[in-house]
VOMARMI-803582 format. One record per residue (C-alpha): x, y, z; residue in one letter; residue number from 1. Coordinates in steps of 0.1 Angstrom, whole numbers, padded with zeros to 4 digits, always signed. Layout:
<nodes>
@east X	north Y	up Z	aa a	i NUM
...
</nodes>
This chain:
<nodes>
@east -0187	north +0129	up +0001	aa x	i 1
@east -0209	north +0093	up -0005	aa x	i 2
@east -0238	north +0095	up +0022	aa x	i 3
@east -0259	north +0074	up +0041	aa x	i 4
@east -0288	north +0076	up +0056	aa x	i 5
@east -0300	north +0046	up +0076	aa x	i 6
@east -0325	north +0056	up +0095	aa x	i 7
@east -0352	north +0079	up +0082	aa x	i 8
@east -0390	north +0078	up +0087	aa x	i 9
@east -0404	north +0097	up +0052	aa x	i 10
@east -0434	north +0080	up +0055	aa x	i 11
@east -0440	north +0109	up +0087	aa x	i 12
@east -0470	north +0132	up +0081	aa x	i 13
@east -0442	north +0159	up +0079	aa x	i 14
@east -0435	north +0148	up +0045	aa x	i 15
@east -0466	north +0141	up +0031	aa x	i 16
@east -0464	north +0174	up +0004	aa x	i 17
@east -0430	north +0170	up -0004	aa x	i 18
@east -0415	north +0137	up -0004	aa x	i 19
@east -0399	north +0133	up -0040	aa x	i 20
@east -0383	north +0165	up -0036	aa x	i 21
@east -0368	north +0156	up -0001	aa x	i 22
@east -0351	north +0122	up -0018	aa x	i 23
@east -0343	north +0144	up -0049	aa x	i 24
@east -0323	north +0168	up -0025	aa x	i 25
@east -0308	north +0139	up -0009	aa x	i 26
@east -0295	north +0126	up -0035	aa x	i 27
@east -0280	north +0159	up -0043	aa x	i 28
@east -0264	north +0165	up -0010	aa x	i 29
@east -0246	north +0127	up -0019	aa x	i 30
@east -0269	north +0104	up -0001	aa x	i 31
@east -0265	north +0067	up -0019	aa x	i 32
@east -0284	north +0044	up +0006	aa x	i 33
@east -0317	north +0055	up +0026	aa x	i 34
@east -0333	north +0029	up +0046	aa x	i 35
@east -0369	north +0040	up +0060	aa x	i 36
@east -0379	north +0018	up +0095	aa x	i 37
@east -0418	north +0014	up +0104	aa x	i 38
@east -0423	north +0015	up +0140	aa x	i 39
@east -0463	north -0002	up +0135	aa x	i 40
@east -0484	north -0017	up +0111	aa x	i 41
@east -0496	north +0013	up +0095	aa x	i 42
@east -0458	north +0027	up +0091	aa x	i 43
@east -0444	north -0003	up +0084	aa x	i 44
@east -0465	north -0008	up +0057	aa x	i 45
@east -0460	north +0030	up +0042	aa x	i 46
@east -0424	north +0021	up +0042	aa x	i 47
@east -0428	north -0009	up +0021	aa x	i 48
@east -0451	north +0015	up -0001	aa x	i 49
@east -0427	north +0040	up +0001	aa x	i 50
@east -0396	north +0018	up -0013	aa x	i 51
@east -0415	north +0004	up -0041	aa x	i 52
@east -0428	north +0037	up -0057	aa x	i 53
@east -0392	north +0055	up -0053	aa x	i 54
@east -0363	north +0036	up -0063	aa x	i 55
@east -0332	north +0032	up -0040	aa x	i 56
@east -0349	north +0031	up -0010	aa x	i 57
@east -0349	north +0002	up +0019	aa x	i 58
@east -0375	north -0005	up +0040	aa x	i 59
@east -0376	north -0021	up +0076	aa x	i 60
@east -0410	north -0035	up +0095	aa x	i 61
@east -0418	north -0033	up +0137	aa x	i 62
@east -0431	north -0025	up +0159	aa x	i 63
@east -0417	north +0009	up +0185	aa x	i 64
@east -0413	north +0009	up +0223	aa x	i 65
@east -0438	north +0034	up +0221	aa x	i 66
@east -0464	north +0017	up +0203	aa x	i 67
@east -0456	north -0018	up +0217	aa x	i 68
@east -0492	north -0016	up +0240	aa x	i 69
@east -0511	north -0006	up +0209	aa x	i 70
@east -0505	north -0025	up +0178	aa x	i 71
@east -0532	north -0050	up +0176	aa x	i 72
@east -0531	north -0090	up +0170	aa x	i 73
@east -0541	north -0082	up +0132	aa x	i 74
@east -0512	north -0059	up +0130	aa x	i 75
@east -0487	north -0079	up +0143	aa x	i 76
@east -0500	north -0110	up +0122	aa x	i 77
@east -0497	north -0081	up +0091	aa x	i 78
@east -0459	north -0074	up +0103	aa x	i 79
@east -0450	north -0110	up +0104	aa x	i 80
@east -0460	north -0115	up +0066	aa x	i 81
@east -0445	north -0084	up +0054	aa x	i 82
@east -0409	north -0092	up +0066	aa x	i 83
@east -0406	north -0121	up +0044	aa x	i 84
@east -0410	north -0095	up +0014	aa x	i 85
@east -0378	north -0090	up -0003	aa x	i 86
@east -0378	north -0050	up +0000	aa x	i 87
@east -0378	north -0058	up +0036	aa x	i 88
@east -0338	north -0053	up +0049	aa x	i 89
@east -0345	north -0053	up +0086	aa x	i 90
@east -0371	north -0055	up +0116	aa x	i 91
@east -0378	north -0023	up +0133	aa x	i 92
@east -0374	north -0003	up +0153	aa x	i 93
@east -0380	north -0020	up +0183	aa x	i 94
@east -0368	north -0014	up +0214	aa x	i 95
@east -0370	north -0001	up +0247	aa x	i 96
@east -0377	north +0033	up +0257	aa x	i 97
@east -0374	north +0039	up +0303	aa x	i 98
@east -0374	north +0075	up +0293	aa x	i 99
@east -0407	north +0090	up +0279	aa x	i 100
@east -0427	north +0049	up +0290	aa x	i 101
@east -0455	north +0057	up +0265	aa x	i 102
@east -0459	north +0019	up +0268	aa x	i 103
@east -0460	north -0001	up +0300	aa x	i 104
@east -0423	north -0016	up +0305	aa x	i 105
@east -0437	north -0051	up +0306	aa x	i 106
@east -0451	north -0047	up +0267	aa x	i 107
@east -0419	north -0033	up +0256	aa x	i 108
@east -0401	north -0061	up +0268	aa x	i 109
@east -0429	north -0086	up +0250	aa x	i 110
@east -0424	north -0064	up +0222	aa x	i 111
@east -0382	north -0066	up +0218	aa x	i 112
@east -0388	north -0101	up +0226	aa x	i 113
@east -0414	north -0110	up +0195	aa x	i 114
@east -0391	north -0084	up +0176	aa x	i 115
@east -0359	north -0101	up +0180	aa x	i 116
@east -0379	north -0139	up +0175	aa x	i 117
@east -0389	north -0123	up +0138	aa x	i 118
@east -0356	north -0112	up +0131	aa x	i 119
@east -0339	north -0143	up +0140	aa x	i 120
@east -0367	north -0163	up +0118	aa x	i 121
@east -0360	north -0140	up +0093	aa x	i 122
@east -0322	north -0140	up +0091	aa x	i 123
@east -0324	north -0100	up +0090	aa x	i 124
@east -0311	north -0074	up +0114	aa x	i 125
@east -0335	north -0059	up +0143	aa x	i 126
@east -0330	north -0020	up +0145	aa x	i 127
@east -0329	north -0007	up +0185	aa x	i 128
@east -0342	north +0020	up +0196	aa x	i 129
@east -0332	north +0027	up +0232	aa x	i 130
@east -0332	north +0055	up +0259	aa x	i 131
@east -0331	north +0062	up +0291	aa x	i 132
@east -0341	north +0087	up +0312	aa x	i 133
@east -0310	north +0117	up +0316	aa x	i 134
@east -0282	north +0107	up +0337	aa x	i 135
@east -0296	north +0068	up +0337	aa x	i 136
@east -0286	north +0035	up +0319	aa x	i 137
@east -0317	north +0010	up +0334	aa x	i 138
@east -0327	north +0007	up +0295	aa x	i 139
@east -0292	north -0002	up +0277	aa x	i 140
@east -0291	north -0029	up +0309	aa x	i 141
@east -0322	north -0041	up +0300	aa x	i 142
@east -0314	north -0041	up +0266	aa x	i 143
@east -0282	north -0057	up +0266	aa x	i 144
@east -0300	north -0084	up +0291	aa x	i 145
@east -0320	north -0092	up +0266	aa x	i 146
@east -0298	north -0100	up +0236	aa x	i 147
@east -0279	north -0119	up +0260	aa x	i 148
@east -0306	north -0143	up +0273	aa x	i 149
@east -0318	north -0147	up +0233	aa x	i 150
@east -0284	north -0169	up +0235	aa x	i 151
@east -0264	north -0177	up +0205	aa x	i 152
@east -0291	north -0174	up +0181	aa x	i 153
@east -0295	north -0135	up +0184	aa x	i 154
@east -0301	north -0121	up +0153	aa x	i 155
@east -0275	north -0092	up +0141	aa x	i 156
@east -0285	north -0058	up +0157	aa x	i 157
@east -0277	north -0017	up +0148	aa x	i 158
@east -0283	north +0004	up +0174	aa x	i 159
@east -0300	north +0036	up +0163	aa x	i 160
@east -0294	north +0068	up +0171	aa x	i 161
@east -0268	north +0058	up +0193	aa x	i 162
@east -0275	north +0070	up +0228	aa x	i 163
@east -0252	north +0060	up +0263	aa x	i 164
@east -0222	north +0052	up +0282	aa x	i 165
@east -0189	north +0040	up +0262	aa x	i 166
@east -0191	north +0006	up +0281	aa x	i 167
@east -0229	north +0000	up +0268	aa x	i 168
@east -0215	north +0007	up +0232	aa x	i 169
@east -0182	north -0018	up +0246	aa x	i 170
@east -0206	north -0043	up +0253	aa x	i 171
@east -0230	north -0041	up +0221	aa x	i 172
@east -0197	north -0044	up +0199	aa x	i 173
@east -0188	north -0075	up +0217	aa x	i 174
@east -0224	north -0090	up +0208	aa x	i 175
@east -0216	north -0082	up +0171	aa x	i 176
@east -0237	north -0051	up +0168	aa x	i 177
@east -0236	north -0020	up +0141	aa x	i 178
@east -0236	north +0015	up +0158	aa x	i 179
@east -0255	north +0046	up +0142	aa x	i 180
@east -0250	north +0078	up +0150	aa x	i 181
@east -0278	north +0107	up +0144	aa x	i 182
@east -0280	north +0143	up +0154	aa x	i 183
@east -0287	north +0134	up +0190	aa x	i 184
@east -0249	north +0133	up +0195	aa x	i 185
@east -0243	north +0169	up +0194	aa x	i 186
@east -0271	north +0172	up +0224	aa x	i 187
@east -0261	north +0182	up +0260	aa x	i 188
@east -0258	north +0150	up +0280	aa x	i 189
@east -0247	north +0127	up +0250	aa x	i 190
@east -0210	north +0137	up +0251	aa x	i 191
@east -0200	north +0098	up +0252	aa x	i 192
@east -0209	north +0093	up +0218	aa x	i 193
@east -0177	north +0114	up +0208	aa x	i 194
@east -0153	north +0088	up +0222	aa x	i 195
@east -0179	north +0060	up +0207	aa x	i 196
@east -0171	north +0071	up +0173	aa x	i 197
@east -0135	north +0071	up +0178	aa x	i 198
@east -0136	north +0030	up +0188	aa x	i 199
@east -0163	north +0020	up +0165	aa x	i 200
@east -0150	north -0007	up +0137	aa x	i 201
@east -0154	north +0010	up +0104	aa x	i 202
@east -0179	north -0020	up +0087	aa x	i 203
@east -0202	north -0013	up +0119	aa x	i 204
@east -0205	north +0024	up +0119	aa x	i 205
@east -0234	north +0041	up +0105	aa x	i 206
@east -0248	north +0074	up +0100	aa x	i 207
@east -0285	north +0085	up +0101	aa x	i 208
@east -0309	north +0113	up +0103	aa x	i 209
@east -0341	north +0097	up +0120	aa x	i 210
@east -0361	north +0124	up +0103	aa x	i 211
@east -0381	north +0142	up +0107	aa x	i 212
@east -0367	north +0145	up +0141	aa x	i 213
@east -0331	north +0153	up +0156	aa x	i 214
@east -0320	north +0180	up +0138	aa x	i 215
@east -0282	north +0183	up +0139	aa x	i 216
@east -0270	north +0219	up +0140	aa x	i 217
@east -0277	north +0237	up +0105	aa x	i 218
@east -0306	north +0218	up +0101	aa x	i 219
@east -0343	north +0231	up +0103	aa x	i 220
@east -0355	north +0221	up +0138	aa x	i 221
@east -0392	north +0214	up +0124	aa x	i 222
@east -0381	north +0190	up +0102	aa x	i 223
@east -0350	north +0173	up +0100	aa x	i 224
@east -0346	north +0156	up +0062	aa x	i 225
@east -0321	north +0133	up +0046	aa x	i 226
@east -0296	north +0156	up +0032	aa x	i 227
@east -0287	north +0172	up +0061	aa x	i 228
@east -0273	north +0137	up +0074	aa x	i 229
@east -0236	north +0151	up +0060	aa x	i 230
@east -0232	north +0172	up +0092	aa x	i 231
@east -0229	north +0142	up +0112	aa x	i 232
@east -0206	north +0124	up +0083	aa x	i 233
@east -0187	north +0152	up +0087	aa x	i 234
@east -0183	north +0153	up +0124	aa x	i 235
@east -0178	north +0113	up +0125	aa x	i 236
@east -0149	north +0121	up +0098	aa x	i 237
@east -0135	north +0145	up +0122	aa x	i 238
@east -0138	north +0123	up +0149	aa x	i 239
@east -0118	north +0094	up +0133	aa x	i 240
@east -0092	north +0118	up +0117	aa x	i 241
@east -0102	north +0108	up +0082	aa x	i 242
@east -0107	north +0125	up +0051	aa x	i 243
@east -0138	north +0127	up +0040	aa x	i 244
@east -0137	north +0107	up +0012	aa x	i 245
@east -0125	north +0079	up +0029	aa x	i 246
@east -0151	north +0084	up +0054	aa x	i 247
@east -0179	north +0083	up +0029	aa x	i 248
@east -0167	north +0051	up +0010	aa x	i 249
@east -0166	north +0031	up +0046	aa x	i 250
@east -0199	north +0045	up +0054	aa x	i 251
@east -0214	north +0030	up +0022	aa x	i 252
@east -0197	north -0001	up +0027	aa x	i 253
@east -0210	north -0003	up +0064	aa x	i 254
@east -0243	north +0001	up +0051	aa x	i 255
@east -0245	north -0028	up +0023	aa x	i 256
@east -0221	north -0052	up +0044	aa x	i 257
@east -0249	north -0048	up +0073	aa x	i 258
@east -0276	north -0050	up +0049	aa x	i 259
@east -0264	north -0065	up +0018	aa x	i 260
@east -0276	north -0100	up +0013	aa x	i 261
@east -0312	north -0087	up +0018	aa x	i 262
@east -0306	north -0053	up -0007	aa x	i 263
@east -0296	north -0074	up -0031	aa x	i 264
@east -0330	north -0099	up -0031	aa x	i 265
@east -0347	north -0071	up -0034	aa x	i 266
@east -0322	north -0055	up -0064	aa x	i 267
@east -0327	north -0024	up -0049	aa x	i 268
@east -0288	north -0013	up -0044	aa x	i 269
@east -0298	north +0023	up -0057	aa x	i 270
@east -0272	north +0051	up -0073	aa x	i 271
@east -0235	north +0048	up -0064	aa x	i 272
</nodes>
């Protein structure tokens, strides 16, 4: 089955010893496309690092929820000049994060805002991160408030790691946005992602791992890693009542039609 993986953070500590062998098992296990976000100017930059040493890889430049108090002036100044580099396929992850608030709400929304102004400047996609806390939707509101008062200049979106009720994913489809599913889905409490997957549009679906964290089942809970991103293709498959092969050729497809124009500046369309 062709694989994707469009959300992965390899340049985490937890892969500092290993990393060549974790893409070498990805590609193994099938995975054609691996797109690695930053979430602030240090990562951002180890992604860019990251996609030129290894070929095949994508890289994305932000700046998290979590980190949206934090990054500096010089780093944001940093991020702005790095996401006119051709490697660059997206801006992110940004978002907004009600549940864990390691950043005032006020910054985060600052944050999405400057996030989203890049994108748009850049003519690239912003990756969205977004969670609430359990049994609440006060950050997909918020979200969705905000790509609504960007008006008719907001940039694309994909919402990572999907995460909410069926009418938030309803309403992000109807603003044009991409949908990625991780290992979070098979979590007590995300149930709704199920009948997500059933309605998504095929060219807007996406899989990813977000390693090193949410580990679907099977996979080592210390460190989730690319290759195991084929449970989830698997269940999505399921889900849709399509064979697998089918599924894996419209998850590849997904991936380059959200991000093509920008993998191909860079001429990084990697294996398959």
């Amino acid at each position: 089955m062709r694989l994707v993986d469009s959300h992965c953070h390899l340049q985490a500590d937890r892969f500092d010893d290993d990393v060549d062998a974790v893409v070498a098992a990805a590609r193994e296990a099938g995975v054609e496309r691996i797109l690695v976000p930053g979430w602030n100017g240090w990562s951002s930059n180890a992604a860019l690092a990251l996609a030129d040493r290894i070929p095949g890889l994508d890289a994305a430049v932000g700046v998290h929820p979590h980190d949206a108090a934090k990054v500096s002036d010089e780093e944001w100044t940093a991020i702005t000049a790095a996401a006119t580099d051709p490697r660059v396929v997206a801006i992110g992850e940004t978002g907004l994060d009600y549940d864990r608030v390691f950043s005032p709400i006020l910054a985060q929304l600052v944050n999405l805002r400057r996030n989203l102004e890049l994108a748009a400047a850049m003519g690239k996609p912003a990756i969205l991160h977004c969670r609430s806390r359990t049994g609440e939707r006060d950050a997909q509101d918020a979200l969705l408030a905000e790509l609504r008062a960007f008006g008719p200049d907001v940039p694309p979106v994909v919402v990572h790691s999907f995460s909410g009720p069926v009418d938030y994913a309803e309403s992000m489809l109807e603003l044009g946005a991409a949908i990625s599913i991780s290992g979070l889905a098979f979590r007590k409490g995300e149930e709704a992602t199920a009948d997500v997957v059933r309605f998504v549009p095929a060219d807007r679906l996406l899989i990813e791992t977000d390693s090193p964290f949410l580990s679907p089942p099977g996979a080592p809970r210390s460190r989730n890693a690319p290759e195991w991103v084929g449970v989830t293709a698997v269940w999505v498959a399921e889900l849709r009542n399509t064979d697998r092969e089918s599924a894996g050729d419209a998850l590849v497809a997904a991936y380059d039609r959200v991000f093509s124009s920008h993998r191909a500046a860079a001429g990084r369309a990697g294996p398959g």
